[in-house]
C-alpha positions in Angstrom: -14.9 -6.4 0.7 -15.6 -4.7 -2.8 -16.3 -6.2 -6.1 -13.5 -6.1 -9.1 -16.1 -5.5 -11.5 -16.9 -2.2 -12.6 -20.0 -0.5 -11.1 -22.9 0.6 -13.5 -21.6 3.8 -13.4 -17.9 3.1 -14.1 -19.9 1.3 -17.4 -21.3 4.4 -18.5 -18.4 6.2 -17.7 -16.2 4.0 -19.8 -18.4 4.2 -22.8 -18.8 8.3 -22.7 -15.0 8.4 -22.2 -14.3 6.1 -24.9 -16.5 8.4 -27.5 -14.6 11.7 -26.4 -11.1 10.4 -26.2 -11.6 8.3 -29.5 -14.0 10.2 -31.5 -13.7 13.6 -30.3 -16.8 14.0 -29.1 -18.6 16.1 -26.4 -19.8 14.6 -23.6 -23.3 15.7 -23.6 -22.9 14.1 -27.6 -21.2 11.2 -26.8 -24.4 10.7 -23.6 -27.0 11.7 -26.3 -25.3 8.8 -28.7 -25.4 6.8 -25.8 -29.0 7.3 -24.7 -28.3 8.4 -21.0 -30.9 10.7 -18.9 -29.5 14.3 -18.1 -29.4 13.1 -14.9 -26.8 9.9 -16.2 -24.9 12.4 -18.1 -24.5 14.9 -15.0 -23.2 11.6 -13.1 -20.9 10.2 -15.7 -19.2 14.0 -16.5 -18.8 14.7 -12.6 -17.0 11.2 -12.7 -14.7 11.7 -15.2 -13.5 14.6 -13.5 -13.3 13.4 -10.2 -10.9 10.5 -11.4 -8.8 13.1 -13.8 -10.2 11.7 -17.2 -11.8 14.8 -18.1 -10.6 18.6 -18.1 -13.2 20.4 -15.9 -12.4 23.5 -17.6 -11.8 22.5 -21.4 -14.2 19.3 -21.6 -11.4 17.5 -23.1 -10.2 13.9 -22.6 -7.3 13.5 -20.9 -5.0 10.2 -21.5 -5.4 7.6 -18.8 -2.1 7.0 -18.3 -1.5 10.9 -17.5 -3.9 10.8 -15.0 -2.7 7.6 -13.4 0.5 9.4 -13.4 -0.9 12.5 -12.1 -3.0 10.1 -9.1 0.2 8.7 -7.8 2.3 11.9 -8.3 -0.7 13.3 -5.7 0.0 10.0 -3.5 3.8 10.9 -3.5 3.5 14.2 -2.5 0.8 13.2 0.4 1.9 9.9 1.5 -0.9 10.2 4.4 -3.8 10.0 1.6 -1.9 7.0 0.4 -4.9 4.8 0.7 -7.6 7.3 -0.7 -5.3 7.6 -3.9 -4.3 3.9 -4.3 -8.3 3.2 -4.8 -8.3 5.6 -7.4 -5.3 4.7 -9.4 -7.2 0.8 -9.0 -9.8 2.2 -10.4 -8.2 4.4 -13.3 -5.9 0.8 -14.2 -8.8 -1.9 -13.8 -11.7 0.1 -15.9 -10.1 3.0 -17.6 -6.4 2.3 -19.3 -7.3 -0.4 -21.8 -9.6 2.1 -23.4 -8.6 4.8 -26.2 -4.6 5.4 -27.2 -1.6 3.5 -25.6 0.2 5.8 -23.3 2.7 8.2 -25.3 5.9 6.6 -22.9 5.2 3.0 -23.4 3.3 2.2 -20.4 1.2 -0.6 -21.0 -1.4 -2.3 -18.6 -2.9 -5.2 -17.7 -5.3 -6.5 -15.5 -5.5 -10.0 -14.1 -8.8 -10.6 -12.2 -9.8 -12.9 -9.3 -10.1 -16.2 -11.4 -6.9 -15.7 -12.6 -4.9 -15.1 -9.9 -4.1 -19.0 -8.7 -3.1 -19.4 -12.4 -2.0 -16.8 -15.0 -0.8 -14.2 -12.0 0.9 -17.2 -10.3 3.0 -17.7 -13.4 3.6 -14.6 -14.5 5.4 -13.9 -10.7 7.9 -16.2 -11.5 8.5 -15.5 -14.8 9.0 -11.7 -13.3 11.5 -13.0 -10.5 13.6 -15.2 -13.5 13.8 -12.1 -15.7 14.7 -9.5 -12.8 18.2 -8.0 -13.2 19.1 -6.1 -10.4 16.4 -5.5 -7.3 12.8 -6.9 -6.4 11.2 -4.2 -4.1 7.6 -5.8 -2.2 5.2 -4.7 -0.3 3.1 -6.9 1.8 0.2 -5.5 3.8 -1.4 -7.7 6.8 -3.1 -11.2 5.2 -3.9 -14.4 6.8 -0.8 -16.1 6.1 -0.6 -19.9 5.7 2.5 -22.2 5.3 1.2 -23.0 1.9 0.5 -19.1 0.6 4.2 -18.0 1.7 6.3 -20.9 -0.2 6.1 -19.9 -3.5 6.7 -16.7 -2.6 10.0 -18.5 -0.7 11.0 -20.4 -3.4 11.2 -17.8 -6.1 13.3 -15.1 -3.4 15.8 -18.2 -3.4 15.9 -18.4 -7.0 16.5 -14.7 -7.5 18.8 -14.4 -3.9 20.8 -17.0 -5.9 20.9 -15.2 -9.0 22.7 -11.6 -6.9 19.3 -10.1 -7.0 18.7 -7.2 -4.2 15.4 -8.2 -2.7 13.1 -5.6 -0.3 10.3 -6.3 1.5 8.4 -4.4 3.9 5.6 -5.5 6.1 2.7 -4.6 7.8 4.0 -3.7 11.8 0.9 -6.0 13.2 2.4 -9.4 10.8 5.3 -9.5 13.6 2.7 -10.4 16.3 1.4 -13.8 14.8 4.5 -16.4 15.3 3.8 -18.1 12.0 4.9 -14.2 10.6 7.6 -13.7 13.1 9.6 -17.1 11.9 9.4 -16.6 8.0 10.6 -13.1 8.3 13.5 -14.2 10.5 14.1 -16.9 8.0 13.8 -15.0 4.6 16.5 -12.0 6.4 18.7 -15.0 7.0 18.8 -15.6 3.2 19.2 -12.2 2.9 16.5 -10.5 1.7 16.1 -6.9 3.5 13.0 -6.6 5.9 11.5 -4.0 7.3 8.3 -3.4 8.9 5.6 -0.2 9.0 2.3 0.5 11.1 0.6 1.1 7.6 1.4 -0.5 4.7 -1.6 0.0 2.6 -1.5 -2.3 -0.4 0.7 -5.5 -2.1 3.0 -4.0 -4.5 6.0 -5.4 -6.2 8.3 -3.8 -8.3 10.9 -5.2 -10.3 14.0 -3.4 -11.7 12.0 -0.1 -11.4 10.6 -0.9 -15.0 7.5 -3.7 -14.0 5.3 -3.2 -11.0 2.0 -5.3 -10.1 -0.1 -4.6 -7.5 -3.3 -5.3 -5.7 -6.1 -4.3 -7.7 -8.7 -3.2 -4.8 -6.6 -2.6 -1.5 -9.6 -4.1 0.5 -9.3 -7.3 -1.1 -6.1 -9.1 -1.5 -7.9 -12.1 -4.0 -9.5 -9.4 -5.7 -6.8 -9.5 -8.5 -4.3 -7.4 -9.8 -2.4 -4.7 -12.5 0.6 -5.4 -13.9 2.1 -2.1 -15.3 5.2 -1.9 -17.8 7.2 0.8 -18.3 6.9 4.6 -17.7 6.4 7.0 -15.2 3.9 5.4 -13.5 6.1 2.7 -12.3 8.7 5.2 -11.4 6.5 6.8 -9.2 5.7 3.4 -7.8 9.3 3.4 -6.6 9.8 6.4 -5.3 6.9 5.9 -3.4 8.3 2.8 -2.0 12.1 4.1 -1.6 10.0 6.5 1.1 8.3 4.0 2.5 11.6 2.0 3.1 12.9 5.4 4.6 10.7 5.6 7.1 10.1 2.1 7.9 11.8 0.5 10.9 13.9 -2.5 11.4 12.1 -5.7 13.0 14.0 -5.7 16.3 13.2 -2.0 16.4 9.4 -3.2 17.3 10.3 -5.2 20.6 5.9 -5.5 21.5 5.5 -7.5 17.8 8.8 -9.4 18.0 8.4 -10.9 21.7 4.3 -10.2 21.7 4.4 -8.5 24.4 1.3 -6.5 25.7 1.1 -3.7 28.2 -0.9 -3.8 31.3 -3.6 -1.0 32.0 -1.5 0.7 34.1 1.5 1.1 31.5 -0.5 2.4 29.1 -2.3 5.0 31.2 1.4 6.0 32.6 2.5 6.0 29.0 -0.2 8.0 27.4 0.3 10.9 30.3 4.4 10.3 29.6 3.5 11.5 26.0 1.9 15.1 27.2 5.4 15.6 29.0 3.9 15.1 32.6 6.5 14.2 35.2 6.5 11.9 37.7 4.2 13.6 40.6 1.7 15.2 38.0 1.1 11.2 36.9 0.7 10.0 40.0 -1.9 12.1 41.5 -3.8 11.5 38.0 -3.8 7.7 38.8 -4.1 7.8 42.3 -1.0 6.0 43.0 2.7 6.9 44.7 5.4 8.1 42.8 7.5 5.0 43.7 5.0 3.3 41.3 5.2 5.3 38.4 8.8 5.5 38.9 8.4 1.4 38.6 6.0 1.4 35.7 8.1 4.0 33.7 11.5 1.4 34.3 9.6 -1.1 33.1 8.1 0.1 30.0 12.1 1.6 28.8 12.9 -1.8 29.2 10.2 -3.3 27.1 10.5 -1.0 24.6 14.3 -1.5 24.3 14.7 2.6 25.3 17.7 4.6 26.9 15.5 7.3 28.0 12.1 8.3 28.2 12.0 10.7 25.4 13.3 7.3 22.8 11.2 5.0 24.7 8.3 7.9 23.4 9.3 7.4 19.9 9.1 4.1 19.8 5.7 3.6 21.5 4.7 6.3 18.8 5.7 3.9 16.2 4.4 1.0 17.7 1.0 2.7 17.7 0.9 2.6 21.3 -0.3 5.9 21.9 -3.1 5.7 19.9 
């Protein structure tokens, strides 16, 4: 797990950038004002580029809200470096935006650290669910859940179910094997609140009318805190991001292994593994050194766990199920 607080570089970083964006000032002034080495200054310059706060080209500032914007624009377009991106828009929110000029379209952040988060970010979740109009759209990676951590989650869906609000929530594929998991989410879908459920689900978001979003501030550490963000284009971006995600997550009785925890023998996933290179019958079984009466069995039995009409869907399915891997 990583610390919320900035590092000692993210310090120096903050306090050239500050300078430039506020004052106008060079880097290599704003370092000199500053008192950093050449070899600080090299650092703190190749930082601020890396995390789009400074114009490699032009040496000038660039708003931090634009570059959040730009980070998660990046994340949209390449969903697969999801994760990579999501540390640096953390990073840009917890130790960058509270510095220099509020964002020209309104966004506004705010950052609500690990002491707070019992409290302060407790409150502020139901105020959020109260003032929600029209759709609550979560995302919950994998946690160790307790009866005590999901009912106030619980308790404010009912308030807001009651209320004609549209909740979503997607969850980590791997939740649906711990029975504790399995039961709330059949029990929240019951209420009505849509579930689905994804091998990856990298962080813990929520967005609220498509205006509000909070999320986990480091996606390594759920207590580590979290950003709220108001308003903007960073939020929308949040939600198209998630609409995606929705897209291409699956329905819980779509993943038969987490709903019924079942668990394939050695034999199934050998067969299933040389299934996935398109080897027939014959080819598997002189691979595994058995008849091919048993791989004839083994393939029956894995369409049937895996809910399948054919071999081809029954391939799908393992795919998404992470099977193959």
């Amino acid at each position: 797990m990583t610390d919320a607080s900035p590092t000692e570089e993210d310090r120096l970083a903050q306090a050239v950038y500050e300078r430039v964006h506020t004052r106008g000032e060079t880097v290599a002034d704003a370092s000199a004002a500053l008192g950093l080495t050449e070899a600080q200054q090299n650092t703190v310059q190749d930082r601020l580029i890396h995390l789009g706060l400074l114009s490699p080209g032009s040496q000038l500032s660039v708003e931090a809200s634009a570059a959040l914007t730009l980070s998660l624009q990046r994340s949209h377009r390449a969903l697969d470096k999801l994760v990579e991106q999501h540390v640096l828009t953390a990073s840009l929110a917890r130790n960058y935006l509270g510095l220099g000029r509020q964002a020209d379209d309104g966004t506004s952040v705010q950052f609500y650290p690990r002491q707070e988060r019992a409290t302060r970010l407790n409150q502020r979740l139901n105020e959020l669910a109260e003032m929600a109009q029209h759709e609550i759209a979560e995302l919950h990676p994998a946690a160790n859940w307790t009866p005590q951590r999901l009912d106030g989650g619980v308790e404010r869906n009912k308030v807001s179910l009651s209320r004609g609000i549209r909740i979503r929530s997607i969850h980590a594929q791997i939740s649906l094997s711990d029975p504790l998991m399995r039961d709330h989410l059949r029990a929240r879908a019951s209420e009505g609140i849509e579930i689905r459920v994804a091998p990856i689900v990298p962080t813990r978001m929520l967005v609220y009318d498509r205006r509000i979003a909070i999320i986990q501030a480091d996606p390594e550490d759920v207590e580590a805190g979290a950003v709220l963000i108001r308003g903007g284009n960073v939020v929308r971006s949040l939600a198209a991001i998630y609409d995606y995600l929705w897209l291409t997550a699956s329905e819980p009785q779509d993943v038969p292994r987490s709903v019924h925890g079942m668990a394939l023998s050695e034999q199934q996933h050998a067969v299933l593994r040389l299934l996935a290179t398109g080897a027939k019958d014959d080819a598997i079984a002189r691979k595994l050194g058995v008849s091919n009466r048993t791989v004839t069995r083994v393939v029956a039995e894995l369409t049937a766990i895996l809910g399948a009409d054919s071999r081809f869907q029954a391939g799908v399915r393992a795919a998404k199920l992470g099977w193959l891997d």
